[in-house]
N, C-alpha and C positions, 0 to 999 in steps of 0.2 A: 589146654590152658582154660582155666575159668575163665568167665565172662560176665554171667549174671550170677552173684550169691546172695539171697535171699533168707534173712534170719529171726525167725517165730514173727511172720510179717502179721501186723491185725487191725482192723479196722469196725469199730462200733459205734451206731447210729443209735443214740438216744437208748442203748443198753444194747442194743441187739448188736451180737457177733456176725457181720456179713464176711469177715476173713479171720478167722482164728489160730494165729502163734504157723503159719504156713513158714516149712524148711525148704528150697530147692536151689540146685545148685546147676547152672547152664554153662555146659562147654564150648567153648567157639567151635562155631560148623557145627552144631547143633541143628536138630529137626525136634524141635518138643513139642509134642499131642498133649490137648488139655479136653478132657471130656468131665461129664456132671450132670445131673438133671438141673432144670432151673431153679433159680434161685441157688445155688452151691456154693456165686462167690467169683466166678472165673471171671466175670467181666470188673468187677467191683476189686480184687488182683491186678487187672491190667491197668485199671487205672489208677493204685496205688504205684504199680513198678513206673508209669510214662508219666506222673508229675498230676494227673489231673484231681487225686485225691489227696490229701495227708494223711499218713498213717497215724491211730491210734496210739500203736504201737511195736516195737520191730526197726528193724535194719535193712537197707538193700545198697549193695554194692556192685557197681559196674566198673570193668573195665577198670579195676584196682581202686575206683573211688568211690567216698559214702555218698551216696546220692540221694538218702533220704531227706522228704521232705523238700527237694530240689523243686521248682516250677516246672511246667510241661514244656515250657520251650527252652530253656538248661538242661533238660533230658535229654530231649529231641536234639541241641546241639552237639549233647555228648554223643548221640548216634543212636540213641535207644528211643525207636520210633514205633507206632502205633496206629491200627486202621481201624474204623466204625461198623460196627453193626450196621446202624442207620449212617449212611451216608448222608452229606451235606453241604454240598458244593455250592459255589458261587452260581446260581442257576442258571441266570442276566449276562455270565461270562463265559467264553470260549472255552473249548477244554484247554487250549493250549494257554491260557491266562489264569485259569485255575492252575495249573501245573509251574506256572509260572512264577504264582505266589513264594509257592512253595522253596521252586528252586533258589528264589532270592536271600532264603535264610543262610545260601551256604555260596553264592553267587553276588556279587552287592553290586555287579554292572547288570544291567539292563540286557544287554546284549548276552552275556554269557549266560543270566538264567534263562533267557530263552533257547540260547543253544542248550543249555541243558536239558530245561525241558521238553526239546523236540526229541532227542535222542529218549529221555523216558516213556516219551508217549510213541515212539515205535518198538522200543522195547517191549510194549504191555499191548500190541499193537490197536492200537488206535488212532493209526495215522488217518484211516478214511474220515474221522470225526477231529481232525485236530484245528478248523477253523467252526464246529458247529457249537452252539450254544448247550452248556453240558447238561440245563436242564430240560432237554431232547431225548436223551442217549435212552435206550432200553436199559432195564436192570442190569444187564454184563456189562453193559456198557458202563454204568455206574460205579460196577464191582471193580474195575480195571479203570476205571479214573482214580477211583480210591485207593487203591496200588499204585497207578502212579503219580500221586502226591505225595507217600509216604516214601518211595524211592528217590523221589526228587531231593528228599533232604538226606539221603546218602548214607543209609543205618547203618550200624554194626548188628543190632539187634532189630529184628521185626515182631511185633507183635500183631496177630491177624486176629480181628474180633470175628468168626462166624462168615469168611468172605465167601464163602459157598452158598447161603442163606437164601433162599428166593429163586434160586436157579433152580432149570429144568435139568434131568442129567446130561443132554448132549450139550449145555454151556458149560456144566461143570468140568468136564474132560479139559478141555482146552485152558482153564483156567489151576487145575489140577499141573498142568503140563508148565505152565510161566511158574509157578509156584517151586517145580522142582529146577527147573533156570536157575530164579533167582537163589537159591539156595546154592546152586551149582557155582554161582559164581559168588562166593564165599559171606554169603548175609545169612547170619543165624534166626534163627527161624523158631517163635515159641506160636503156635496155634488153637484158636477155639474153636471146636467145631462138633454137629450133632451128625455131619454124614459121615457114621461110621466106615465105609469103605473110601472114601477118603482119608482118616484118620489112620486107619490101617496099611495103606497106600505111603503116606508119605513120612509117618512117624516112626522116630529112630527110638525114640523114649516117649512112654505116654503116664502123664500126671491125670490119677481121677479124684474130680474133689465131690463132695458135699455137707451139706452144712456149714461149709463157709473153712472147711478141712480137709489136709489129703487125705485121701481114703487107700489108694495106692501108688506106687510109682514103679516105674519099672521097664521092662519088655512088653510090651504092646500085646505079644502072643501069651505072656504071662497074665500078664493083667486082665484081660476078658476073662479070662477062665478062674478069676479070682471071686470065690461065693461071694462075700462083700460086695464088689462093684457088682456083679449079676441084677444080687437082691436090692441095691440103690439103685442102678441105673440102666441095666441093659436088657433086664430080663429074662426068664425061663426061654419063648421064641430064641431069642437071638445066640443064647449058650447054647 
């Protein structure tokens, strides 16, 4: 079944094309890889699909409705949720009152969104830090607050900006591994990400954009070996 349909989506800044006429269509239980060099577009996309831009112009339909132009928190209610690059937590507050926020959007007793969000913050486990002030936490620790706020409000869709970003690889592993979790337990899954063997690792379908357009989509093992993405993004090394 469809889930996310996306139709000639575009978005232009004072003339410039940073998303151009973009087609893609996400099946529930979905794992979509989104790769690019910078500036391509991917993040300036996520933020047209979760509410926080308006589209110039184009369509996006979730979950059988038009949702364009919706606000980010009508989006995020519909279930199509969204994580940062740069993280930005409540620094001053506990992780489990950052998580808490959260869980309020879909929880309106006190009580229950905190039972919620105890069970997300051992989910993403971070129970050792769930009375410590989150602006403490080491980077993973960041990357898996940011996870678990966006689980807190109970997606159908996830969008993950770069959550690998800053890690060393023995963090990444472990964060690789809750990734293919939550996915297992039936959250669709669109991702942006430059560690290639990640990308490779957990993507069913992978979108390459640049210039603000896809370049390919496809099988993941197709798509590398596509001259195109080579010559924009991956290089002679890596083919």
């Amino acid at each position: 079944m469809t889930l996310l349909q996306v139709d000639q989506l575009t978005k232009s800044f004072s003339g410039l094309r940073a998303v151009s006429d973009v087609d893609v269509t996400v099946t529930d239980g979905e794992f979509l890889g989104i790769i690019g060099p910078n500036g391509a577009g991917k993040t300036t996309l996520f933020s047209l699909l979760a509410g926080q831009l308006p589209p110039t112009s184009g369509r996006v339909v979730f979950d059988g409705q038009d949702i364009t132009g919706w606000p980010a928190d009508k989006v995020a209610g519909a279930g199509l949720v969204r994580t940062f690059q740069l993280m930005r937590p409540f620094e001053s507050m506990s992780v489990l009152e950052n998580v808490a926020v959260a869980a309020h959007h879909r929880h309106r007793s006190r009580r229950a969104a905190r039972r919620h969000a105890l069970e997300v913050i051992e989910r993403v486990r971070l129970a050792e830090y769930v009375h410590a002030p989150s602006g403490s936490l080491p980077t993973a620790g960041l990357k898996r607050l940011e996870l678990a706020r966006a689980l807190a409000l109970e997606p159908r869709l996830l969008l993950l900006d770069e959550v690998l970003a800053g890690l060393v690889p023995a963090e990444r592993a472990p964060i690789i591994e809750l990734l293919r979790e939550i996915h297992a337990d039936g959250v669709t899954v669109m991702f942006v990400e430059h560690i290639m063997a990640a990308v490779m690792a957990l993507s069913e379908r992978l979108l390459v954009m640049a210039e603000g357009q896809e370049l390919a989509l496809g099988d993941p093992q197709e798509v590398i070996r596509d001259p195109r993405v080579v010559e924009a993004y991956l290089g002679e090394d890596y083919a």
